[in-house]
Structure formats: structure tokens, C-alpha cells
N, C-alpha and C positions, 0 to 999 in steps of 0.2 A: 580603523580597519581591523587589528588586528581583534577588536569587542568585538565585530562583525563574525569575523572567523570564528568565534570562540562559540557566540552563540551558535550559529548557524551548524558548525561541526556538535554542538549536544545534541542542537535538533535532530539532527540527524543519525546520529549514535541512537538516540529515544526512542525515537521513531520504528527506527530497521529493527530494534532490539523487541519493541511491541508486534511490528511484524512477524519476525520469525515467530514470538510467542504465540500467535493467534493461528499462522500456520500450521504449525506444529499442535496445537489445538485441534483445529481442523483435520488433518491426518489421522491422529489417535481416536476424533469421533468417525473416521469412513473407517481404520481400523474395527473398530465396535460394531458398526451397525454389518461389518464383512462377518465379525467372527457369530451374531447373535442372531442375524438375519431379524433382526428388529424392522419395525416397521412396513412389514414386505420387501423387506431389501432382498431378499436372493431372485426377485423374479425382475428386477429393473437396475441393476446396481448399477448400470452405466450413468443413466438417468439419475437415479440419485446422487452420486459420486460429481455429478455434473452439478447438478441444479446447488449444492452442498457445497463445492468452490465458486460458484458463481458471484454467490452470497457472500462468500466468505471472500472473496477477489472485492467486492462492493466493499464490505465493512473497512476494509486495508485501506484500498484509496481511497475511500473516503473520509478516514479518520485519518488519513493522512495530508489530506489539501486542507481541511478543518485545521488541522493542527499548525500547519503554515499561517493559515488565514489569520489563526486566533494572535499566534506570535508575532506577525506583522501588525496588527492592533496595539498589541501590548508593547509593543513600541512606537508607536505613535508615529508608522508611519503610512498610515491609514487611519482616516476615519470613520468610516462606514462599513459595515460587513461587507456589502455587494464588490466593492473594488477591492477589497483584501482577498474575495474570494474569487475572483475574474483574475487576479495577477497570482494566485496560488495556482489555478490550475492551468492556467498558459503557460508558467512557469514549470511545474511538477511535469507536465505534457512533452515540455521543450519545445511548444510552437513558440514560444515568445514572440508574439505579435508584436512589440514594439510599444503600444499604442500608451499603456502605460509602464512608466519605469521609476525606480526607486529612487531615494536620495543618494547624492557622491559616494558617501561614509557608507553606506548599507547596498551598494550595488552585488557587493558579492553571494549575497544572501540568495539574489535571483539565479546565479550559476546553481549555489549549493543547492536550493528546490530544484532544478534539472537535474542536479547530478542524481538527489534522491530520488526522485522520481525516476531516472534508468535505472538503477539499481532494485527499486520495489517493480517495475516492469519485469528485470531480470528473476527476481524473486516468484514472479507469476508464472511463468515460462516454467520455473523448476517447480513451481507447486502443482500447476496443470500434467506436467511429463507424469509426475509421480501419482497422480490421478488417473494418470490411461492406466499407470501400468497395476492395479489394486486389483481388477477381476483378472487380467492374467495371471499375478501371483500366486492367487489363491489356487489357481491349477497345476502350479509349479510342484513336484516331487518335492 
């Protein structure tokens, strides 16, 4: 149980920590493309601001169910990609269908992919808010 905890709280640490990294990433490039007006950015920047998290909302959870999926493998408790990756994201989701479920020793593992998972949701929520508000900024005194 407690190897359970141990892994599951790194994954998690790793993970949210790669997060913020790539958000924060993303930020400083709509900073850029705000201050340059690079690529036609000043005649769409909502659009682009948009289309620019969207992608960048994709890369996150998706390098984040992957990342579940893979370490459910590497512990052998899964054999196949397809079910490592059908219980990463029902899990990471928090619909927890039921339908498949982990071993005794490794059940907690399925909380902790929910818990990360509200928390990188929560992460999205504050990366979106901060995306509306880049073209009002830029009009602020």
C-alpha cells in the first residue's frame, strides 16, 4: 500500500509539475505572439489565443493519460496498451465505470489518477480564465 502511495503521489508531483511547465510555456508564447503581432496575431488574437490553448489543453491530457497508461504497464498491471489506456482515462475523467478495476495492493493508484485528473481539469479552468483575459490586457493603462 504504502509502494502504492509512494508511486502514485511521484506520478503525480511529475506530472502537475510538467503541467504547469508547458502551461506556462504556452502563456509566454500568446505573451509573444501579443507583444510581436506575429503571424497576423493583432487582427484575430482571440482565435488565436483560443486555437493556441486548445492544443496546448490536448498536449496536457494527453501526455497525461499516456503517462498513467504507461506506468500501469510498467507495473504489470496491465498487459496491453488498450486497457491501460481505457482505465487511465475513465479514471483521470473520474467516471470510473467500474467495469475494469486494479489489483488489492494497487487500488489506490485509481483514486490518485482521479484526483490528478481534477486538479489538471482545475489547471485548465485557470489556464482558459487567463486566455480570455490577454486581449483585454493589452488595453489596460
Amino acid at each position: 500500500m504504502f509502494f502504492a502511495l509512494f508511486i502514485g503521489s511521484s506520478m503525480m508531483i511529475g506530472s502537475l509539475a510538467l503541467s504547469i511547465m508547458l502551461f506556462g510555456i504556452a502563456a509566454r508564447m500568446l505573451r509573444w505572439l501579443n507583444d510581436t503581432n506575429a503571424f497576423g496575431y493583432a487582427r484575430l488574437p482571440l482565435v488565436f489565443d483560443l486555437g493556441i490553448a486548445g492544443l496546448w489543453i490536448l498536449l496536457v491530457l494527453t501526455s497525461a493519460v499516456w503517462g498513467w497508461a504507461a506506468l500501469y504497464i510498467v507495473l504489470g498491471l496491465f498487459d496491453r496498451l488498450e486497457p491501460a489506456l481505457y482505465f487511465s482515462i475513465a479514471s483521470f475523467t473520474t467516471v470510473g465505470y467500474g467495469d475494469v478495476v486494479l489489483e488489492p495492493g494497487w487500488r489506490l493508484l485509481a483514486g490518485m489518477t482521479a484526483t490528478h485528473g481534477l486538479l489538471t481539469f482545475g489547471l485548465f479552468t485557470a489556464f482558459l480564465v487567463e486566455v480570455f483575459n490577454f486581449p483585454t490586457r493589452a488595453r489596460r493603462p
